[in-house]
N, C-alpha and C positions, 0 to 999 in steps of 0.2 A: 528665362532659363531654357537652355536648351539639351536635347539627351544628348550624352555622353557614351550611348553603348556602342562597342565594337570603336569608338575614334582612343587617337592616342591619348594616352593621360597628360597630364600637364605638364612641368617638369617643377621641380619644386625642394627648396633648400628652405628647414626652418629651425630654430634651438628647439628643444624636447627636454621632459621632464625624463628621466628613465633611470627608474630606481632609485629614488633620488637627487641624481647626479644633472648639473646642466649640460649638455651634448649638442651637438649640431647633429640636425641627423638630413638625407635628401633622396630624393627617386634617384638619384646616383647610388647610390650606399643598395639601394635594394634593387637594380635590374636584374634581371633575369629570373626573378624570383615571385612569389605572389605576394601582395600586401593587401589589406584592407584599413582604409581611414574612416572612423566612425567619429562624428563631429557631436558636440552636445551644446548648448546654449552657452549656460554659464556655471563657473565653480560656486560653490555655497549654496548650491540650493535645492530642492527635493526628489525632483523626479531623476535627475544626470548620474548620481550617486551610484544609483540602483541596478544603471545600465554600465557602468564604469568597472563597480564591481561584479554584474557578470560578464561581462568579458572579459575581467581579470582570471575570473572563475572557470574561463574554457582556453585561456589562454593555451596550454597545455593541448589542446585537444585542433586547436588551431594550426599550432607549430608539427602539428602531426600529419598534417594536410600540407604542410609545406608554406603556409599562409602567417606570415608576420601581423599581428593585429594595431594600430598606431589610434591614439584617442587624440582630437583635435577641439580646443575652444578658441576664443580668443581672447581669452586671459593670458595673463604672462606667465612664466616658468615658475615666479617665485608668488605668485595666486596658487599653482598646480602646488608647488611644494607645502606649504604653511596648509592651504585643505588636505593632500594626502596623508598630511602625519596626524590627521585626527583619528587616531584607534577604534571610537566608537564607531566613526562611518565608516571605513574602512581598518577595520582588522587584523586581513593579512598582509596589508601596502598595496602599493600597486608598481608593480612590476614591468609592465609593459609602456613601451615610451607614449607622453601624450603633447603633440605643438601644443606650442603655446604662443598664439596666431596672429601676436599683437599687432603685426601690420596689415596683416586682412589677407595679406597675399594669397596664401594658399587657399584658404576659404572662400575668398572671389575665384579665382583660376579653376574649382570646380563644382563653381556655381552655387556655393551651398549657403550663402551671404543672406542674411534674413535683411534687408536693409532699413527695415521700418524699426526693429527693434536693435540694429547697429552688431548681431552676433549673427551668430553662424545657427542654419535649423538645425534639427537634430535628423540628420544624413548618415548615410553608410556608400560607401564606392569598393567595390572590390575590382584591382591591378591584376593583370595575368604577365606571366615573365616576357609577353613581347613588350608592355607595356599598356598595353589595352585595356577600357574599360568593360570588364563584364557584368558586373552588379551595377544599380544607379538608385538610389532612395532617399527620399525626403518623407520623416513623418511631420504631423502636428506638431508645434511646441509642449501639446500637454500631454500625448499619445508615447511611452516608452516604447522603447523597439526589447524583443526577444533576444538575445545575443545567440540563445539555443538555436532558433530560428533564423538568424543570417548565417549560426556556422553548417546549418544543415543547405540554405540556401551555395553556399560556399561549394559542397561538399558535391551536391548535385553539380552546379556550373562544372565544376571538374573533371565529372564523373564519365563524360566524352558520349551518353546515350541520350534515351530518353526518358526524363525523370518525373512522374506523374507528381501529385500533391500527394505529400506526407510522406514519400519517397527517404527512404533513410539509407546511410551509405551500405551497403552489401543486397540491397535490394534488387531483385530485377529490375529493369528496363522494362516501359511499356514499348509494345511492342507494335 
């Protein structure tokens, strides 16, 4: 695996779950703009849920930043659809598009391929409108990630200074 920060992003065409609906969606559809792709193992199972619905849960707060948020496994579109329409895990739906990575592609191309266990780790990459990688993360398969915490991570990248820990957006700059 090698870092990805500051080189170009990949380029990448894949169908997506969104709202619903099957869609083709691709880093064409979003240049110029920011995106982040947060990857989780696999549908149906306990800890991806959790992380899924809160990024559903800050969506809103994301697109405020200007940053599209995209959820990637590699299950297929109709895995994503038949788990999101399950009310009890997810309540409100899920709103925001997630690949569904069946041919690896996109998940090889940035590096996020677990290959021993055939999915994708659970990764976050946040895209800046040139195209570029600013963020790069891979947790543990058993370790959830914060969504509060990559949009604050998000928030900082953008924020053009310099952002100490715990730095929240309208914060000074250390100086």
């Amino acid at each position: 695996m090698g870092n990805m920060i500051g080189k170009q992003a990949p380029e990448w065409s894949a169908t997506v779950y969104d709202n619903g609906e099957k869609k083709t969606l691709s880093s064409t559809d979003l240049a110029g703009g920011w995106y982040l792709i947060y990857w989780y193992p696999l549908d149906f199972t306990f800890i991806c849920p959790t992380e899924i619905v809160g990024f559903e849960a800050l969506k809103e707060e994301f697109e405020d930043d200007g940053i599209t948020v995209i959820g990637c496994s590699t299950d297929s579109y109709f895995s994503h659809n038949a788990w999101f329409a399950d009310k009890a895990i997810f309540p409100g739906g899920i709103t925001h598009p997630v690949i569904g990575d069946t041919t690896h592609r996109v998940t090889k191309d940035f590096n996020m391929m677990n290959k021993a266990m055939g999915v994708g780790f659970r990764g976050t990459v946040l895209v800046n409108p040139d195209g570029n990688v600013e963020m790069y993360s891979i947790n543990g398969m058993d370790a959830g990630r914060s969504p509060a915490e990559i949009l604050r991570t998000c928030q900082a990248t953008q924020a053009g200074g310099l952002c100490g820990a715990n730095w929240s957006k309208g914060d000074s700059y250390v100086a």
